[in-house]
N, C-alpha and C positions, 0 to 999 in steps of 0.2 A: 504494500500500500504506500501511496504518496503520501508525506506527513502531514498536509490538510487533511486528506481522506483519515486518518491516522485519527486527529484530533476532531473530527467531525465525532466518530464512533466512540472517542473516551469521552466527551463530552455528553454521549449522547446513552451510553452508561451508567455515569458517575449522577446523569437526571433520573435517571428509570426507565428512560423512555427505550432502550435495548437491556432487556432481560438474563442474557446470555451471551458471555464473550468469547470467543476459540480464541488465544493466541498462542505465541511462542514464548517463553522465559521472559521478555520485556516486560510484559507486565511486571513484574515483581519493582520495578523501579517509577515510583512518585506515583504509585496508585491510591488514594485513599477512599473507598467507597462504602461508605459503612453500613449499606443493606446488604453487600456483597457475604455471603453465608455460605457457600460451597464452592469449593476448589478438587477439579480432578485434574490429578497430577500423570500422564502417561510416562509409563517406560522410567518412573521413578527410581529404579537399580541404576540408572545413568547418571545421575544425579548427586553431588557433596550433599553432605550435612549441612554445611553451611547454605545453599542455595533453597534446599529444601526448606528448612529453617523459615528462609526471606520468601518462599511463595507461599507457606503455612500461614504466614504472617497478612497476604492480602485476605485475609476473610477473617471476622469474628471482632469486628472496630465497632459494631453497632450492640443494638439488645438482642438481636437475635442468634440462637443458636446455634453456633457455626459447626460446619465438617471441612475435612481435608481427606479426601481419599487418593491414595498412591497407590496407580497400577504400575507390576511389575511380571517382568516376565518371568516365565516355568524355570529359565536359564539361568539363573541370579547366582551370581559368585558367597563365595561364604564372606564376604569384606560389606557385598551390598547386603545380603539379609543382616548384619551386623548394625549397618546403619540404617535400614528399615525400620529393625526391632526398637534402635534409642527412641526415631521418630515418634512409636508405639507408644513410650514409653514414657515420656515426658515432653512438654512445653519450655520446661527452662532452658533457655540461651547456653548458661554457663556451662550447665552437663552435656547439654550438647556440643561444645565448644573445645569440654574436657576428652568426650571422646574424639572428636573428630580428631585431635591431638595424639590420642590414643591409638587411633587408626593408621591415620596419616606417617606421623612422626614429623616434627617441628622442622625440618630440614634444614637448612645452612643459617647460623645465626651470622656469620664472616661470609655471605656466598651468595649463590644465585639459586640454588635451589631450592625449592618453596615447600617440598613436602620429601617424605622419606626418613630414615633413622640418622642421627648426629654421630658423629666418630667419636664419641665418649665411649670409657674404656669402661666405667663403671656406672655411671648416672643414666638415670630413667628418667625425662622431665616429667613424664605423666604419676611415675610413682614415688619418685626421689622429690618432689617439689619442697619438703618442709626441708629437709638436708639441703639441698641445695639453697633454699633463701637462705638459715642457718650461714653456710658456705662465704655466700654475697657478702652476708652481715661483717663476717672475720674478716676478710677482703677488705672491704669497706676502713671497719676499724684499723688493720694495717695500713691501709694508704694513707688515712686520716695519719697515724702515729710518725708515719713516714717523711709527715713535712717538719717536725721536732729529732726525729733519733734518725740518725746517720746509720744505725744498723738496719733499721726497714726501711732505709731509705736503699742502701747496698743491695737487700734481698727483693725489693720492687722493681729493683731496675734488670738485679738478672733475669728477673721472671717475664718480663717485658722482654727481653733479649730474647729469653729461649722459645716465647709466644713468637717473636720473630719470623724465628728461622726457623720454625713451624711451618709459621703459615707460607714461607720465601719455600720450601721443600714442596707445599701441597699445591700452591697456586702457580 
């Protein structure tokens, strides 16, 4: 559709006056229509957590009782019934957020990768998280001790050094 043609049909939606909207995933972005009460999602196994999430999210803004139904196909990998089941399973953002995490794996915090497992040798961000803020905290406190004591001032710098030529080895 042409974006007038486009904006004829949201407008003409968001009144009442068209009862029923087929699109493609756009919707999910600057829709607010608060009669809007059912959403069927096709071929939903295709689909993140997070996307799923933001189209859950166009229905159920008014009083009335909203659904969201996800169809998926017979074919569905154990990763998509995985994130089907959270859909299932709750509304909260954050658990959903925690799994997608979960699933995904946080990918390159130094890098270009957006999803996948980190090269940590022992940390789990999904599992490890209270250690590792723990972790940050020490860190933190050392850097801070660091601008008074010439000894964590010594061992900041090597550790900066050896991050380095880390990352000069991996990049």
């Amino acid at each position: 559709m042409k974006a007038e043609e486009k904006e004829k049909v949201m407008r003409g939606f968001v009144s009442g006056e068209i009862q029923i909207l087929v699109s493609t995933t756009v919707i999910e972005v600057g829709v607010d229509v608060p009669n809007a009460s059912v959403i069927v999602i096709e071929h939903a196994e295709r689909f993140g957590l997070s996307q799923l999430h933001q189209l859950r999210g166009r229905v159920g803004r008014g009083a009335e009782q909203s659904y969201c139904v996800l169809l998926a196909s017979d074919k569905r990998t154990e990763v998509a019934r995985e994130r089907l089941g959270i859909m299932e399973e709750t509304n909260d953002g954050f658990r959903i957020a925690e799994k997608d995490l979960e699933i995904r794996g946080p990918g390159e915090i130094m890098g270009t990768r957006q999803a996948g497992l980190p090269e940590f040798r022992v940390a789990n961000l999904a599992r490890d998280l209270e250690i590792l803020q723990a972790a940050r905290k020490e860190a933190e406190r050392c850097f801070n001790q660091s601008k008074t004591s010439p000894e964590a001032a010594r061992l900041i710098k090597r550790w900066q050094n050896d991050a380095r030529l880390k990352l000069a080895a991996v990049g």
